[in-house]
N, C-alpha and C positions, 0 to 999 in steps of 0.2 A: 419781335421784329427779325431776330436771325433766323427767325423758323420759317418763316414767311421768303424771306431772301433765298434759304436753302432750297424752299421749297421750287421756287422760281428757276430758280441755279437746274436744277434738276427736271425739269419740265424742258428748258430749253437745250437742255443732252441728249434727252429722250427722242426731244422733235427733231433735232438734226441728225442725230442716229439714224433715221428713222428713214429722211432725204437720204442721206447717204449712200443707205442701201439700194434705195430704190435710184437712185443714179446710176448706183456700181450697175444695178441689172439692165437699167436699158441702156447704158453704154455696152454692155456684155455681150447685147441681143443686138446692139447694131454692131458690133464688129461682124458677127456670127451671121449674121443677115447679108453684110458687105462680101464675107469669106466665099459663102453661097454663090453669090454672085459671078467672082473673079472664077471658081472654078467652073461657073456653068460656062465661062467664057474660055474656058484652059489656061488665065493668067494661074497657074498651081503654086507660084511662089508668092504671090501675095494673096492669092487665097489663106495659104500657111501660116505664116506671117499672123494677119486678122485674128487668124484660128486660134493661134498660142495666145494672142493679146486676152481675146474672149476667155479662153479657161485659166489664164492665171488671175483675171477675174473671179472666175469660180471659187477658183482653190484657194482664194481668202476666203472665204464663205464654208466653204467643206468643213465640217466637222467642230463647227462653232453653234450656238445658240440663234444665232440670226439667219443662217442655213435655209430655213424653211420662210422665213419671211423673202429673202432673196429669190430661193426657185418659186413665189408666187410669184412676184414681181417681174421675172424674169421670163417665165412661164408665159406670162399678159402679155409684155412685150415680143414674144415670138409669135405668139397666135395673132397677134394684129397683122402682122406683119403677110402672115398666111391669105388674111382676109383680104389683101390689098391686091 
């Protein structure tokens, strides 16, 4: 029974891990999308602004293990964004 518990316990770390990530990145991708924006408009100071929000984004992700799950995720969400 506690194996079974643990096991559960752990699946639903996993799955929220998992959301997590893939929020961080398309919140990451709509700052970064938004940033685009203000500068195609010359607002430059909240283009900036965006920009920093987006890569300190990143830079939780930089140099950890979920790294690569993030720039998929985040990756996706930029190129939609292309498509649009």
């Amino acid at each position: 029974m506690k194996r079974i518990i643990l096991g559960i316990a752990f699946v639903v770390i996993v799955l929220s891990s998992c959301s997590s990530t893939d929020s961080d990145a398309k919140k990451a991708a709509k700052l970064n999308r938004k940033s685009m924006e203000y500068a195609r408009e010359l607002k430059l100071e909240e283009a900036e602004k965006l920009y920093q929000e987006s890569r300190e984004i990143v830079a939780r992700y930089k140099d950890t293990e979920k790294f690569e799950e993030f720039h998929v995720a985040y990756s996706k969400y930029m190129a939609e964004t292309a498509e649009k």
